[in-house]
N, C-alpha and C positions, 0 to 999 in steps of 0.2 A: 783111792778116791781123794779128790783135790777137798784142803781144808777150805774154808771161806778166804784167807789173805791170796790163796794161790790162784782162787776161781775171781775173785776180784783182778789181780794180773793178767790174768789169762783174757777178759773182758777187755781192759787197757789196751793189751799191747793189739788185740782186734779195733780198735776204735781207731787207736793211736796210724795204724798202717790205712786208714780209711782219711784220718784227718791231722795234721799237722802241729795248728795248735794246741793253746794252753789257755782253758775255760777260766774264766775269771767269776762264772755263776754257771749252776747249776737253774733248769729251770723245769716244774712238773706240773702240765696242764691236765685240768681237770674236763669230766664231762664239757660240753660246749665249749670248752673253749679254747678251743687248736687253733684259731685264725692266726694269734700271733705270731707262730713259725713264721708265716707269708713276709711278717718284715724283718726276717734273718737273712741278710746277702750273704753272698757265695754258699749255698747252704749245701750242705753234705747230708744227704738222709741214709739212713741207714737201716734197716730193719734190723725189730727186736731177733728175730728168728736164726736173723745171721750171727747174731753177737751171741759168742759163746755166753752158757751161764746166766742167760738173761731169761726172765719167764718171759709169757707172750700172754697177750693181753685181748681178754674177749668182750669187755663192757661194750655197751651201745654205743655209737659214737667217738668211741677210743681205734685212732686208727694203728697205734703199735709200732712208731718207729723213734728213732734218736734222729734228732734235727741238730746241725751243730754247724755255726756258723760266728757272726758277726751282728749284735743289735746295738745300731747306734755307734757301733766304734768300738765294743765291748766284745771281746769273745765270750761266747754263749754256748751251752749243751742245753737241749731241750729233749722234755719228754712227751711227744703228742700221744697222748694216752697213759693211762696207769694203771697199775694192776691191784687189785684188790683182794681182803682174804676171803670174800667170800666167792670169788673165783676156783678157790680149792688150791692157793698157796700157802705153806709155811711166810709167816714173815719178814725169817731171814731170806728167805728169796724175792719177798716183798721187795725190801730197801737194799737189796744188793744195787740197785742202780746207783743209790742215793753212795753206796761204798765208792764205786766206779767214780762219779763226779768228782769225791773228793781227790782218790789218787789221781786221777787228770789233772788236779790242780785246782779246782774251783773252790773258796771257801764261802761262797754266799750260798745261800738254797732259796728259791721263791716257789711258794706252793699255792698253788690256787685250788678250788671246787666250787662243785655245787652239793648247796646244803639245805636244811629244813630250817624254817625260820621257829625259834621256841620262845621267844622275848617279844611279846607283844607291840612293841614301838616301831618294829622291825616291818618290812612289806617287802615283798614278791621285786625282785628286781635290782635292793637295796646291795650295796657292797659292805666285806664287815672284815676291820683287819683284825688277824688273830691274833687276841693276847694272852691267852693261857689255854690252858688243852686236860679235858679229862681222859682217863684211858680204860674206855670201858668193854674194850674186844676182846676179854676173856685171855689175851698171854701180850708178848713182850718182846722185839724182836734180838734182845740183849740177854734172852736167858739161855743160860749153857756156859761153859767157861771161856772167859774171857780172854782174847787175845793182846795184848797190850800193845801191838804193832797199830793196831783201830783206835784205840781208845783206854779211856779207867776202868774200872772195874763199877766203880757205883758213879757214874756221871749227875754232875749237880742240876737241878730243872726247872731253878729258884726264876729262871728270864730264858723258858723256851722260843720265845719269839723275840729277836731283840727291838730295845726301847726305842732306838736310834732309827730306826728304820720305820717302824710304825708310825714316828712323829715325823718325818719323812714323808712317808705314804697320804697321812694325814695333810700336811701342808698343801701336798701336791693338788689333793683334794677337793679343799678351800678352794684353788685356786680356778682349778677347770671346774668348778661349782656341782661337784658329784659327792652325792648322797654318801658315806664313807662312816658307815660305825667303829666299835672298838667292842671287843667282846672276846666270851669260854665260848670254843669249840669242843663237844661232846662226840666222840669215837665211838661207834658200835658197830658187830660183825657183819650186817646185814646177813642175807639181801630183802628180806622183810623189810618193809617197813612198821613202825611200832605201833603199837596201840594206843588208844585214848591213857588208859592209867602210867604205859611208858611214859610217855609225854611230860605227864602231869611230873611224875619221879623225875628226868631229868631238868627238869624247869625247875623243881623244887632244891637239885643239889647243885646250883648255881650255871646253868650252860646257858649260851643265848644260841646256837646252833646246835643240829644233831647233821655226822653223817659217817660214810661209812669209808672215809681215809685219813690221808696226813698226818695220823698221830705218829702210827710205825716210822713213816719217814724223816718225820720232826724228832723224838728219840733218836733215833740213828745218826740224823745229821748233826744234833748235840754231843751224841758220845764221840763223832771223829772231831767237834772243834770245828764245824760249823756255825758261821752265823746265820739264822734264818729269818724270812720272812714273809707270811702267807696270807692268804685274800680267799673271801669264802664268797660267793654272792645265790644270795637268798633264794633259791627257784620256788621255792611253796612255804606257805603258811602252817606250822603243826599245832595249832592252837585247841586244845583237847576239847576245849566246848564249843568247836565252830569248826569243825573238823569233815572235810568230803575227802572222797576218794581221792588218790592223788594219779595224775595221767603225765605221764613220763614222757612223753611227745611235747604235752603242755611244759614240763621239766624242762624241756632241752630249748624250747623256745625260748624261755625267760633267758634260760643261759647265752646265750646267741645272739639275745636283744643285750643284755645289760656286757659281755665282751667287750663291746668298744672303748666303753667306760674302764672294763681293768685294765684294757690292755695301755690305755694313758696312763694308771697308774704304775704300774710296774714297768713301762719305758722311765716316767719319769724319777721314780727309784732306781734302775740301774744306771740312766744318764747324770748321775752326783757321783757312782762307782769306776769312772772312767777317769782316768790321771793321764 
């Protein structure tokens, strides 16, 4: 049986005979919002199914393939679609993509989602760059013994998201005059969503979003020596005393409405990455 450095190989040299380049970012789109592939030229799509070692992805609206091209002048890998653990993956099969990226070459990661809004200032539609991350999905996609080819052994977590980039993101912002917070991203297994005293618990231990990815991946892409930077935009209000049912149709609207807005930001974050 292939260890993980070998099945991360084994992925590469499959991409690699698909696609020639040498990614300069890594990119992982969330629910709603796949549009961006559309402006990667020469684009090479790939299905997850074909690539060795790669799980496959059944979320709503995740369509499951590697996009890997050119944005803006930038070699790019994209993932339209993401897998989840409450899909019934381990997480080290989670973020084996997040592995792949980096042996490709790529050292940036951009992650986007959709999330629950817990910060009351916060509204349906708003974009929130992520500046720290709780990790509340019950394991860890770094435990088991460590392979030192990947990474440390205790990888430091003091600036999961970096600075530079966020004030970046921020500027860009200001400038195209989109709503653009700063905020804790809260990680839980799903596929539930939480109840009113949930709510109130994670709002109380500092989060301004709840959802149910990007920690795994953000860990992962820390311990290989990744820089990151991710974007969460708000599809629902979880505000424990003002609290309806939440309609996931409604979810994927907002996501699709507020799209256009990330997708300027995170063009105009990787167009300063281009030399």
């Amino acid at each position: 049986m292939l260890d993980l450095f070998d099945k991360i190989q084994e992925s590469v040299a499959f991409i690699q005979s698909q696609w020639s380049q040498t990614p300069r970012a890594g990119i992982i789109l969330g629910t709603g919002l796949g549009s961006l592939v559309e402006k990667i030229e020469d684009a090479v799509s790939i299905d997850y199914a074909d690539i060795p070692n790669f799980p496959q992805s059944t979320a709503i609206s995740h369509k499951g393939q590697l996009v890997c091209g050119t944005l803006n002048g930038l070699p790019v890998i994209a993932m339209e679609g993401r897998i989840h653990m409450y899909e019934g993956y381990p997480l080290k099969e989670i973020t084996l993509p997040v592995r792949v990226m980096k042996a490709l070459g790529a050292d940036l990661l951009v992650c986007s989602n959709a999330v629950g809004g817990l910060n009351p200032y916060f509204s349906e539609g708003d974009i929130m760059l992520i500046e720290d991350q709780i990790n509340l999905m019950g394991d860890n996609p770094l435990i088991g013994i460590n392979d030192d080819r990947l990474g440390p052994r205790f990888p430091d977590m003091c600036e999961p998201y970096c600075h530079q980039l966020i004030e970046r993101a921020l500027r860009i912002a200001r400038a195209q005059d989109i709503v653009a917070h700063q905020g804790v991203l809260v990680a839980v297994a799903g596929p539930n969503l939480e109840t009113r005293a949930e709510y109130r618990f994670l709002r109380t231990i500092g989060a301004d979003v709840v959802g149910m990815s990007t920690v795994p991946e953000v860990i992962v892409a820390i311990h290989a020596g990744m820089r990151v930077v991710g974007f969460s935009i708000i599809t629902d209000m979880c505000l424990a005393d003002a609290l309806k049912p939440a309609d996931v149709n409604e979810i994927i609207r907002i996501a699709n409405e507020a799209e256009p807005k990330l997708t300027e930001l995170v063009l105009g974050v990787l167009a300063e990455e281009v030399t």
